[in-house]
SEMAR-927640 format. One record per residue (C-alpha): residue number from 1; y, x, z; chain; residue in one letter. Coordinates in steps of 0.25 Angstrom, whole numbers. Layout:
REM SEMAR-927640
<num=NUM	yy=Y	xx=X	zz=Z	cadena=A	residuo=A>;
...
***
This chain:
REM SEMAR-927640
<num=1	yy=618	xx=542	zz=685	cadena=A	residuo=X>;
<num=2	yy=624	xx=553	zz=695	cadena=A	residuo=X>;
<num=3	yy=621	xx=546	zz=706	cadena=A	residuo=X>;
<num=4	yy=606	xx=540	zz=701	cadena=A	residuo=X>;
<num=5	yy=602	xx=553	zz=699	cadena=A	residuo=X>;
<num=6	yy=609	xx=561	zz=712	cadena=A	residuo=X>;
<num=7	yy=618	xx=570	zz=706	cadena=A	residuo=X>;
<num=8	yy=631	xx=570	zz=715	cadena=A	residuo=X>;
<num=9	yy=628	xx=582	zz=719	cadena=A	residuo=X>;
<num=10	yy=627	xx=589	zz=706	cadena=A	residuo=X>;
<num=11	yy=640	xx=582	zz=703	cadena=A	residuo=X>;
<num=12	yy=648	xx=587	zz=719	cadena=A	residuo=X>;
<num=13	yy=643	xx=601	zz=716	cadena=A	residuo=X>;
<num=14	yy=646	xx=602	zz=703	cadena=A	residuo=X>;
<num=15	yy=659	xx=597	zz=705	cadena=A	residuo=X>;
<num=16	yy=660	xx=607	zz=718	cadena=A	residuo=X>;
<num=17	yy=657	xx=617	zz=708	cadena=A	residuo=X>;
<num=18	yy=668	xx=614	zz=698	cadena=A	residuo=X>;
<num=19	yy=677	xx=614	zz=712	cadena=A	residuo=X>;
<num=20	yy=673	xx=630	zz=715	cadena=A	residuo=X>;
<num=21	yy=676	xx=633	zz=701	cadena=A	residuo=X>;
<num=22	yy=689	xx=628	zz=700	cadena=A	residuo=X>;
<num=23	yy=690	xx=636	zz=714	cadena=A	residuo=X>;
<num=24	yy=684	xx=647	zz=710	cadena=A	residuo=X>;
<num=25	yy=693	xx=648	zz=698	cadena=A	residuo=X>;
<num=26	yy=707	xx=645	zz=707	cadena=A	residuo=X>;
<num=27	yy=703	xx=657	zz=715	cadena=A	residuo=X>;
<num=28	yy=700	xx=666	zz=705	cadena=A	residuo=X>;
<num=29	yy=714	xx=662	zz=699	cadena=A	residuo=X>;
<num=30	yy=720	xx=665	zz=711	cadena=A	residuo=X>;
<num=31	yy=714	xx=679	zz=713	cadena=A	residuo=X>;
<num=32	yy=706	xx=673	zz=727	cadena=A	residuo=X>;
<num=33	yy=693	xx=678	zz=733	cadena=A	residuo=X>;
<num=34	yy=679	xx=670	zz=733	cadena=A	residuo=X>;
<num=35	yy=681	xx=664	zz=718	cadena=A	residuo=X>;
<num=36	yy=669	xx=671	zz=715	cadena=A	residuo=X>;
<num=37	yy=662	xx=664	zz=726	cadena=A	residuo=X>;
<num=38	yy=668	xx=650	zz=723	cadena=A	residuo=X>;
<num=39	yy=664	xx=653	zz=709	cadena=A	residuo=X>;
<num=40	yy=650	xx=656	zz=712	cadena=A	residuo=X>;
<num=41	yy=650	xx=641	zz=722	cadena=A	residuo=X>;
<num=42	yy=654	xx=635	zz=710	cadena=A	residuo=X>;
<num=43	yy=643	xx=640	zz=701	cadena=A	residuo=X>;
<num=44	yy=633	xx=637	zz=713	cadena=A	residuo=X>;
<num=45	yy=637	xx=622	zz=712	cadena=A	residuo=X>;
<num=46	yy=635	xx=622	zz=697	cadena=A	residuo=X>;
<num=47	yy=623	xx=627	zz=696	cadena=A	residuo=X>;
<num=48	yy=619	xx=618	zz=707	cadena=A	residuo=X>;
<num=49	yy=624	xx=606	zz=701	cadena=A	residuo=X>;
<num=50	yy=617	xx=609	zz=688	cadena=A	residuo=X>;
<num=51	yy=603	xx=611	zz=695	cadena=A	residuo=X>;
<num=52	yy=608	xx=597	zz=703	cadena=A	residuo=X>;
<num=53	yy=611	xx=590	zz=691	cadena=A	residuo=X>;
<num=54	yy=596	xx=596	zz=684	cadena=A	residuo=X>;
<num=55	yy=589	xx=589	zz=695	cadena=A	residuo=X>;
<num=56	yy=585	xx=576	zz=690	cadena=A	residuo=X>;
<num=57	yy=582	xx=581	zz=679	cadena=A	residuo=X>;
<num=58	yy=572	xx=592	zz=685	cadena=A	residuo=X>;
<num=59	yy=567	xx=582	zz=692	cadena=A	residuo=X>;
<num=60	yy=566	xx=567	zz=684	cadena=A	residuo=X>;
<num=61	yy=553	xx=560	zz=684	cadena=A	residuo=X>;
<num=62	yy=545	xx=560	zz=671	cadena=A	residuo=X>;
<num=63	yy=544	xx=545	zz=665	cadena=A	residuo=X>;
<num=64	yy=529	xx=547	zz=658	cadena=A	residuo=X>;
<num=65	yy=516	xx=555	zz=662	cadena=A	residuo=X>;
<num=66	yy=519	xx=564	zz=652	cadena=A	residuo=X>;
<num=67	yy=533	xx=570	zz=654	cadena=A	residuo=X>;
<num=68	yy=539	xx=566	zz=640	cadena=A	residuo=X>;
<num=69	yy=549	xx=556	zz=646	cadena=A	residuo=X>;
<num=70	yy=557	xx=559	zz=660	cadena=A	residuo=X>;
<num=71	yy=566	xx=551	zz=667	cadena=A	residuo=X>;
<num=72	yy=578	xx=552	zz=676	cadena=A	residuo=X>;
<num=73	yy=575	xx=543	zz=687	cadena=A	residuo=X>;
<num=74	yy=588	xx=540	zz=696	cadena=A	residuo=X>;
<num=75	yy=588	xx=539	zz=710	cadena=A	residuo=X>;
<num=76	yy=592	xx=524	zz=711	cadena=A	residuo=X>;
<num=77	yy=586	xx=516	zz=721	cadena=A	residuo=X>;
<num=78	yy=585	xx=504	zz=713	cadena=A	residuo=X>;
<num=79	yy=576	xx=505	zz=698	cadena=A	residuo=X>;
<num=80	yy=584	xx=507	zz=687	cadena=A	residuo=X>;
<num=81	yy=583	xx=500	zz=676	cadena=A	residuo=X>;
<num=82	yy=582	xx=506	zz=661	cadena=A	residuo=X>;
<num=83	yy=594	xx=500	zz=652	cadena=A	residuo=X>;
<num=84	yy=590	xx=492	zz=641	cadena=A	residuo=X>;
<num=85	yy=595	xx=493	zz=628	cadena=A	residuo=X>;
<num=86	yy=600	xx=477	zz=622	cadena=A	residuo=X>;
<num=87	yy=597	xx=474	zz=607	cadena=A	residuo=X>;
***
């Protein structure tokens, strides 16, 4: 589902983000300058990965003419095929 619907990237930079933090964090343990500066990257690659992750939703394709019902349409070369439930 990640994949299908591109969100690697939300995924690296909110991993990336986790990274500064933990950074951020070691050097204000150790009484080092620039945490505040790693610390602020960090929240940069948070809110950048939220607004990543919003995307599709922002963006998915309305199923009927009169809005009620939307789908999230993956971006998968072949057509996907809806699951059917057996009785």
């Amino acid at each position: 589902m990640i994949k299908h619907l591109k969100l690697t990237k939300a995924i690296v930079a909110m991993a990336l983000g986790i990274v500064a933090l933990i950074a951020a964090k070691i050097m204000e343990s150790n009484r080092m300058d620039g945490n505040q500066v790693v610390l602020g990257i960090a929240g940069f690659l948070f809110i950048a990965s939220a607004l990543i992750f919003l995307y599709p939703i922002l963006f998915a394709k309305k199923a009927d003419k009169d809005g009620k019902s939307v789908e999230l349409k993956p971006a998968a070369k072949e057509p996907v095929e809806p699951e059917t439930l057996a009785s």
